[in-house]
C-alpha positions in Angstrom: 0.0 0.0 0.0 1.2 3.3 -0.7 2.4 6.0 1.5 1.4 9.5 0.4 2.7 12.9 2.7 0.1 14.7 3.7 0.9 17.9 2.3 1.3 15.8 -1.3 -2.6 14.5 -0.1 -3.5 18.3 0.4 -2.4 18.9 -3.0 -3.8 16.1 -4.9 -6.8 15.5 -3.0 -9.2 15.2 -5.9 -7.1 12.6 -7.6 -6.3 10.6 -4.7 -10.2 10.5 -3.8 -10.6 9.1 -7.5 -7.6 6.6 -6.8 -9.6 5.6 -4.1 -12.9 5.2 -5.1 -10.9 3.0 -7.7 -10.1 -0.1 -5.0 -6.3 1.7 -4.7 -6.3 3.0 -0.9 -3.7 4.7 0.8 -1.5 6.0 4.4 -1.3 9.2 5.0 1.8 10.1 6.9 3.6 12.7 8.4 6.9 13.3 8.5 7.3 9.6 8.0 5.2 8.3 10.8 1.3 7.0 9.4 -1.2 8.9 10.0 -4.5 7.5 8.9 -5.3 4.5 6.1 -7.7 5.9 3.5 -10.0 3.6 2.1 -13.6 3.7 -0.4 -16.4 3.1 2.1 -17.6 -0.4 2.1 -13.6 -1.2 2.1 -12.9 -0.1 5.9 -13.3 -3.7 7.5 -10.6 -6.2 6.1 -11.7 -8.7 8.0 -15.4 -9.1 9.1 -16.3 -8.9 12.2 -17.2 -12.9 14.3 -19.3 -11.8 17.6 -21.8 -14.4 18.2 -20.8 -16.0 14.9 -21.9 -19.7 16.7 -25.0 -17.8 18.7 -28.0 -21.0 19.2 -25.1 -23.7 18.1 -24.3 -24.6 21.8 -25.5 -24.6 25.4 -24.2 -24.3 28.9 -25.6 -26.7 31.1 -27.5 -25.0 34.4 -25.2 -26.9 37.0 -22.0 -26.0 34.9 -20.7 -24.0 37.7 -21.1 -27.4 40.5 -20.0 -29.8 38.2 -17.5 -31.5 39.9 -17.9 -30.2 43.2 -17.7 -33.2 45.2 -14.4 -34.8 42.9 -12.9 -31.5 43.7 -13.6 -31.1 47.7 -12.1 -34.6 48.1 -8.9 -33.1 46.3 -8.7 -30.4 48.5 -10.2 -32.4 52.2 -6.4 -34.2 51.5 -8.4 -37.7 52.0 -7.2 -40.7 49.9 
């Protein structure tokens, strides 16, 4: 991805829009540090976003929280 310098952007504006509404997005940087990516709407996510992405596929049981309880009291009472 291309770097452009933010006084080059100020400049250019106009075309770089056009570059961008083409699918060619661009850093804006400042004295050699990035500033902001610029991207076409609909372009800003590169990866979509997964919450809940399994929501209904599974289930917690209602004693999940005491499961176990009485294996893990004789671990602890020391008791063989």
């Amino acid at each position: 991805m291309r770097s452009i310098d933010i006084r080059n952007a100020r400049k250019n504006l106009s075309r770089l829009v056009d570059d961008v509404a083409g699918g060619d997005p661009f850093i804006i940087v400042r004295s050699g540090r990035p500033l902001v990516k610029v991207v076409a709407l609909g372009q800003a996510r590169e990866r979509p976003v997964r919450l809940g992405f399994m929501a209904g596929q599974s289930s917690v049981p209602d004693d999940f929280d005491r499961m176990g309880e009485c294996e893990i009291a004789e671990l602890f009472s020391g008791k063989d």
